[in-house]
C-alpha positions in Angstrom: 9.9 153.0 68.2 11.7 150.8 66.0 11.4 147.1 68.3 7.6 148.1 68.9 7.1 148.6 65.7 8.8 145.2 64.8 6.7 143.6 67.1 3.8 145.1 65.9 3.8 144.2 62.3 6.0 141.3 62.3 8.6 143.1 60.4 12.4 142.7 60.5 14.8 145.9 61.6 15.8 146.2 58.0 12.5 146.1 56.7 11.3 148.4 58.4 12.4 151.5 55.9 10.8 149.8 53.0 7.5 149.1 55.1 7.3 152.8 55.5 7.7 154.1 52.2 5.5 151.1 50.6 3.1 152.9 53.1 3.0 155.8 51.9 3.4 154.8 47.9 0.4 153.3 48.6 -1.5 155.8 50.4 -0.9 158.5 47.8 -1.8 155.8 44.7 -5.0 155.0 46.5 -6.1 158.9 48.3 -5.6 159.9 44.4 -8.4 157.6 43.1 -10.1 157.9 46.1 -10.9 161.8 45.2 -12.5 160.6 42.6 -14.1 157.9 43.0 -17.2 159.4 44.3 -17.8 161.9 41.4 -17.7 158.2 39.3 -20.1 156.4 41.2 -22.6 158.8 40.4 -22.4 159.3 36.6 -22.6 155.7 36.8 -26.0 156.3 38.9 -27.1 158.6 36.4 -26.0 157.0 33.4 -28.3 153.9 34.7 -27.6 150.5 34.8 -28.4 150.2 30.8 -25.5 152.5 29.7 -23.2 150.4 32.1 -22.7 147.3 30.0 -21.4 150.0 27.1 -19.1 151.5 29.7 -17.5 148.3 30.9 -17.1 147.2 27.4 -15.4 150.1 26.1 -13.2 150.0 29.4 -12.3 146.4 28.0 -11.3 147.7 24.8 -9.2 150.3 26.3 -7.5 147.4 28.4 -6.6 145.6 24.9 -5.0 149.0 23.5 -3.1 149.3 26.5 -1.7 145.8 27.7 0.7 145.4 24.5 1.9 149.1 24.7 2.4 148.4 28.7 4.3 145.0 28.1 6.9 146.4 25.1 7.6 148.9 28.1 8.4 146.4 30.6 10.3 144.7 27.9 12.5 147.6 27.0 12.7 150.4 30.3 13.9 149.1 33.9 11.3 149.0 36.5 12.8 152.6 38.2 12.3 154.2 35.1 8.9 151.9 34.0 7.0 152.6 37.5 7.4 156.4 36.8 6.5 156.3 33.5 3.1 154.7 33.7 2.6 157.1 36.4 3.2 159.9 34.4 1.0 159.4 31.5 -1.7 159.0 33.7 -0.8 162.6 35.6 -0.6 164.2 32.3 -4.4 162.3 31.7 -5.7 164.3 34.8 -4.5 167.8 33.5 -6.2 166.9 30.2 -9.4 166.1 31.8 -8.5 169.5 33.8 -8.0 171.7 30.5 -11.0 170.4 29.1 -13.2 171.3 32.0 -11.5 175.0 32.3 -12.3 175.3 28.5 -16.2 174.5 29.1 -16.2 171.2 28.3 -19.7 170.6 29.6 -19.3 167.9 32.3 -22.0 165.2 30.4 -20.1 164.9 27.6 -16.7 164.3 29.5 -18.6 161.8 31.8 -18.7 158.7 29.9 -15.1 159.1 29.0 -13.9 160.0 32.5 -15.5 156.9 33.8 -13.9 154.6 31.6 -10.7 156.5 31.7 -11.0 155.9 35.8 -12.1 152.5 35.6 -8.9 151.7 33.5 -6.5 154.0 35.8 -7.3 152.3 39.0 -6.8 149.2 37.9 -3.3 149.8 35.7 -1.9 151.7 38.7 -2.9 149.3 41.6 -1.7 146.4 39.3 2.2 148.3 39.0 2.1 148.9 42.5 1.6 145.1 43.4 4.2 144.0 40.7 6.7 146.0 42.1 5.7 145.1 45.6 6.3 141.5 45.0 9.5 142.6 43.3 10.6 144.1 46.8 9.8 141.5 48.9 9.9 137.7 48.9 7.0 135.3 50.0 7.6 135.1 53.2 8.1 138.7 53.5 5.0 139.2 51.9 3.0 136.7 54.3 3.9 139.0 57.1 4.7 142.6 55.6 1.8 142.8 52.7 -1.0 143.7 55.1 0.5 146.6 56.8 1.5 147.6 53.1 -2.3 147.3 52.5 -3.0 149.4 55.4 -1.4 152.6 53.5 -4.0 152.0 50.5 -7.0 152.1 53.2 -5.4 154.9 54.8 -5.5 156.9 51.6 -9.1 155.7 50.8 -10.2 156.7 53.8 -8.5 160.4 53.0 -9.1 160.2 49.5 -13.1 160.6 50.2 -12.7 162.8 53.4 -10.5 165.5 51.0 -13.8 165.1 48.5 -15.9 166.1 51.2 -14.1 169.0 52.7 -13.0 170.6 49.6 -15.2 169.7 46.5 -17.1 172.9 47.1 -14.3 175.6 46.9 -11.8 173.0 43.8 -14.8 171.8 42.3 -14.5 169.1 40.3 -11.3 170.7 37.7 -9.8 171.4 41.1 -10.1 167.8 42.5 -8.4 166.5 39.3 -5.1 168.5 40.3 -5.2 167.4 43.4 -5.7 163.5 42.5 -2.4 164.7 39.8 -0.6 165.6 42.8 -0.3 163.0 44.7 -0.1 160.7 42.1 3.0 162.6 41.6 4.2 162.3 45.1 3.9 158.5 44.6 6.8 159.0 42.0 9.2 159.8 45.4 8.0 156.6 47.3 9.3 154.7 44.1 12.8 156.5 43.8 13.5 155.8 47.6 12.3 152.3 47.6 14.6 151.4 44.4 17.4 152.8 46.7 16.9 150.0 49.1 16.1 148.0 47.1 19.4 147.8 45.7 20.9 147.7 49.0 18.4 144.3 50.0 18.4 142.8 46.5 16.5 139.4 46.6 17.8 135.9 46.4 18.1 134.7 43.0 16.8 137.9 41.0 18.5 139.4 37.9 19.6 142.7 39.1 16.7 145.8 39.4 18.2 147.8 36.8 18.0 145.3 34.3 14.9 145.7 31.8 12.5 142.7 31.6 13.4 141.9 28.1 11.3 139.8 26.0 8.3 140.3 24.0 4.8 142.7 24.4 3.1 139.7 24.3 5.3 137.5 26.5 2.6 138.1 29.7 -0.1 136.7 27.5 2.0 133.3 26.8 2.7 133.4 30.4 -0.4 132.7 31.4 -1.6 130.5 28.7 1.3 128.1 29.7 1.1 128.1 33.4 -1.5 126.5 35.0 -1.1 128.2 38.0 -1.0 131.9 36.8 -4.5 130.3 34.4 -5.5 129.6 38.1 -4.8 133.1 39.0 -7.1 134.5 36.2 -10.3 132.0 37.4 -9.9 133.6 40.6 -9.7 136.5 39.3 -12.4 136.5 36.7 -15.2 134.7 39.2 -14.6 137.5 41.6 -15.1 140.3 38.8 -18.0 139.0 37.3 -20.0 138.7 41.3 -19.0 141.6 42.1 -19.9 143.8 38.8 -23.1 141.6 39.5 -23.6 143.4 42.9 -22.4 146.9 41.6 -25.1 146.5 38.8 -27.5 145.5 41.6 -26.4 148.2 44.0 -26.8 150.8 41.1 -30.5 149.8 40.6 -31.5 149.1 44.0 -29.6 153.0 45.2 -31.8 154.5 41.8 -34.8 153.0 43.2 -34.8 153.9 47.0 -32.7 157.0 46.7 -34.1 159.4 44.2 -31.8 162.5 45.8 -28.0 162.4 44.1 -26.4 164.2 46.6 -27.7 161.8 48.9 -26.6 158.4 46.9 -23.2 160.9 46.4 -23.1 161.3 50.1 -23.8 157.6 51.3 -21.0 156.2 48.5 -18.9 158.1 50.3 -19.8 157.2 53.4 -19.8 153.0 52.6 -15.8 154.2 51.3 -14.9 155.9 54.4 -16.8 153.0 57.1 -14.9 149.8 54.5 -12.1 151.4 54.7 -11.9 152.9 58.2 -12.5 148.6 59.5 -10.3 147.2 56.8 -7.1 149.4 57.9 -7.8 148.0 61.4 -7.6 144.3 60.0 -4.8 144.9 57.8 -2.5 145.9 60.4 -4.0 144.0 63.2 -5.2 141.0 62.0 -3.9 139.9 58.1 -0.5 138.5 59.5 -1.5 136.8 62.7 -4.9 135.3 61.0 -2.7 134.6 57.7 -0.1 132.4 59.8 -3.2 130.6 61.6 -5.1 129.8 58.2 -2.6 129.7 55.6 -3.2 130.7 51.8 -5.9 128.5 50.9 -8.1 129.7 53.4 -7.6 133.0 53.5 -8.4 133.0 49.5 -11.6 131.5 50.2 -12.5 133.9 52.6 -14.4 135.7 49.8 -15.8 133.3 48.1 -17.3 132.4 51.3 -18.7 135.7 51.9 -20.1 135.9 48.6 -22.3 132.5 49.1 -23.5 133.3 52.3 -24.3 137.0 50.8 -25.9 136.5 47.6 -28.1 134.0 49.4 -29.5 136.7 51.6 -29.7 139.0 48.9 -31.9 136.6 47.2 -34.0 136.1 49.8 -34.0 139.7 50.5 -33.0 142.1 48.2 -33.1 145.1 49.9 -31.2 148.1 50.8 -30.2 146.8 54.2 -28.8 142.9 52.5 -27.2 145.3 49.9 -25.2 147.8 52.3 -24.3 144.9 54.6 -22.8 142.7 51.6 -21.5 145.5 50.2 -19.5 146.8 53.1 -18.7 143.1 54.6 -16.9 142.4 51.0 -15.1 145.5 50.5 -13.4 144.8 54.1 -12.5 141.4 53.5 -11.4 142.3 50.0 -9.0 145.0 50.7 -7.6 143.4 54.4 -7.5 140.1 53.6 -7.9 138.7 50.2 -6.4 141.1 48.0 -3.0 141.3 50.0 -3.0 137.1 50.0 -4.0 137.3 46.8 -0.8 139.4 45.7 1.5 137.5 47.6 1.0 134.7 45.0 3.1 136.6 42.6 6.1 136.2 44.4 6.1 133.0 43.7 6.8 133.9 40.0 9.5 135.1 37.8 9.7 138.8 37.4 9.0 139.1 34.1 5.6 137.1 35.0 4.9 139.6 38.0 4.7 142.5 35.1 3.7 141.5 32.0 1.1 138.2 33.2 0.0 140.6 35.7 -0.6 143.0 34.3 -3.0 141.3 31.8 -4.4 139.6 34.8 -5.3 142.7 36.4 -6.7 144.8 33.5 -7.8 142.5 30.6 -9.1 139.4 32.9 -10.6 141.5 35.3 -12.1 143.9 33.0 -13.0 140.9 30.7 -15.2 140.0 33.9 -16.7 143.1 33.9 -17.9 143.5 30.1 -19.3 140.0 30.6 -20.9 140.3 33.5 -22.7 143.7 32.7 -24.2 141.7 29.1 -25.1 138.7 31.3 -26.9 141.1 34.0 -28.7 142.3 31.1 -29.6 139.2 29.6 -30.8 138.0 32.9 -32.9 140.8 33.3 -34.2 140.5 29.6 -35.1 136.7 30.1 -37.4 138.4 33.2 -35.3 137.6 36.0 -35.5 140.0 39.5 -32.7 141.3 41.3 -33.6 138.3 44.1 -33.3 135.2 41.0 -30.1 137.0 39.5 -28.3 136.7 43.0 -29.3 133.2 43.8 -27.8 132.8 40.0 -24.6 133.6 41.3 -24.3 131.2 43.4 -22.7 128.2 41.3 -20.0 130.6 40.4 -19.2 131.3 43.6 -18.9 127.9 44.4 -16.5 127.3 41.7 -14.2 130.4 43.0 -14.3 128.6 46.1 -13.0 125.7 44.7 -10.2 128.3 42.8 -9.4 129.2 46.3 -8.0 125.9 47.2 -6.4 125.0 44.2 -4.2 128.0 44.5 -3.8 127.4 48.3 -2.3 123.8 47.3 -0.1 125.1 44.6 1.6 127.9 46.9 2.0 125.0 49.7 3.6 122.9 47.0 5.7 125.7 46.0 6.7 127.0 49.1 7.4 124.0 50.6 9.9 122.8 47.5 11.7 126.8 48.4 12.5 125.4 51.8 14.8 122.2 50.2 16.7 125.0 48.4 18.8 127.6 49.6 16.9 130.0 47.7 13.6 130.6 46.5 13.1 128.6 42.4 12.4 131.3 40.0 9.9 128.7 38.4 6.5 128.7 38.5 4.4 127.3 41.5 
């Protein structure tokens, strides 16, 4: 299998181990939140788009408690002992959350907890998983190997949901949260075999993997603040946080208003999880490397900016269920085939200690920044008497400008990449 599988997905012989086992890190990781998601998506329904703002901002609190306790980590642990760790103390989260239910912790009064709690799991987990991913494998590894790596998370999100479905009546919910523990767990023995070959494949010019990352909590934070590439980075990032907590705000009002049956909104979140999902996988391990070599990495960064003009146009002009489902499902595929493994692969273009601690604060703090101020600014919209139709076509100069975010980034990389190839090996500095 091993030459068709080269051919395939454009990976090297050697590679082909750590394709495999990034895989299935990745598939547990993602099938772990994916059991959960649903239950989420619907005390967010019946919480209403008014308690939402709350929620986001509290999730962004949580992000600034956690960032300088994640960063002295990085600083002081190496990454086979750091990725575990984090991993860990989010396991031993679920089987709180389980205790408390088993003790008859009604499920209300858990909800608004469990949703932040989620909303800042998914993103510290995913974000570890890319750092050490672009730890593992250079950029041009990344170009070609990142999208079958991708493939694994939309595998588990596609069994994440499909394990809700089949056994959410005989676990319950207490049940399900074991479950999501477990494989968050089995995540922990992708890691311990990928630092194995890691150390056998070390790359060019990188300090060795069991060294810690030294420096300060706050070094990610100056990171950024000094790079104009990595501030770049956290544009992109924020514009594509604060449209699309603009369409989840909108898809939780329009779903309220059309759907008055919870187990049917439960059932067709699940079912927009399991048909994004089921298409992106298809892309990610058909499509991202051949489309990525024809477009390069400015254009396949404006991909969704793209979308997301020619999308909240049409949901302007017709805000409806059907403009809602088909933006919502169109960006979730492009998003987790295309952009989100492009955008990744920007990070190894960065020293290490950038690709965990300015991550990291990229991912949770940015993003979740982008959140809290798009949930006030939904609600300010809607205050100043603003419909659903106006607050899309609103959107619309931001997108613009993550469009033009798109490019800059695409240029940088080019730069960068392009200054690697005079050198024998890739420059630890900054794009």
């Amino acid at each position: 299998m091993a030459p068709f599988l080269c051919r395939a997905l454009r990976a090297e012989r050697h590679e082909l181990p750590a394709l495999a086992w990034s895989f299935a890190y990745f598939f547990t990781l993602l099938a772990g939140y994916y059991v959960l998601r649903p239950v989420r998506d619907e005390m967010g329904v019946q919480a209403g788009t008014g308690a939402l703002p709350w929620l986001f901002s509290a999730t962004f609190v949580a992000m600034l408690l956690l960032v300088p306790l994640y960063g002295w980590l990085c600083a002081r642990l190496p990454r086979a002992r750091l990725l575990p760790a984090v991993y860990a103390f989010f396991a031993l989260n679920l089987a709180g959350f389980w205790a408390a239910l088993r003790a008859g912790v009604p499920v209300a009064a858990l909800a608004p907890v469990f949703f932040v709690w989620l909303s800042v799991y998914n993103l510290f987990v995913v974000s570890v998983f890319w750092s050490y991913m672009a730890d593992l494998f250079d950029t041009r590894q990344a170009a070609r190997l990142f999208g079958a790596i991708a493939a694994g998370g939309s595998a588990g999100a596609i069994a994440g949901p499909a394990l809700t479905a089949l056994a959410a009546a005989a676990l319950g919910t207490p049940g399900l949260l074991l479950v999501s523990a477990a494989l968050l767990c089995a995540s922990m023995a992708c890691i311990a075999v990928l630092a194995r070959w890691s150390r056998a494949h070390p790359r060019a010019g990188e300090p060795p993997p069991e060294a810690p990352l030294g420096g300060s909590a706050l070094a990610g934070v100056r990171a950024v603040l000094a790079s104009p590439f990595l501030l770049g980075i956290c544009g992109y990032l924020l514009c594509y946080a604060m449209l699309f907590t603009t369409l989840y705000f909108q898809q939780t009002a329009i779903f309220g208003a059309e759907i008055p049956d919870p187990r049917e909104r439960l059932r067709l979140f699940a079912t927009l999880d399991l048909t994004a999902n089921s298409l992106a996988l298809l892309l990610q391990l058909f499509v991202f490397a051949p489309l990525g070599a024809l477009l390069g990495v400015a254009w396949m960064l404006a991909l969704m900016p793209l979308l997301a003009i020619a999308g909240f146009a049409w949901l302007g002009a017709a805000p409806g269920l059907g403009a809602l489902v088909t933006l919502v499902v169109s960006t979730r595929i492009v998003e987790f085939a295309l952009s989100k493994p492009v955008r990744e692969s920007l990070y190894t273009a960065v020293p290490r200690e950038a690709r965990y601690k300015a991550k990291s604060f990229i991912d949770t703090v940015v993003y979740r920044g982008g959140d809290a101020a798009s949930g006030w600014m939904f609600g300010a919209l809607q205050g100043a008497g603003l419909g659903l139709a106006a607050i899309a076509f609103a959107m619309l100069p931001l997108a613009l400008a993550w469009l033009g975010l798109a490019f800059f980034l695409g240029s940088r990389m080019r730069r960068w990449m392009r200054a690697s190839d005079a050198r024998s090996a890739p420059s630890p500095a900054l794009p």
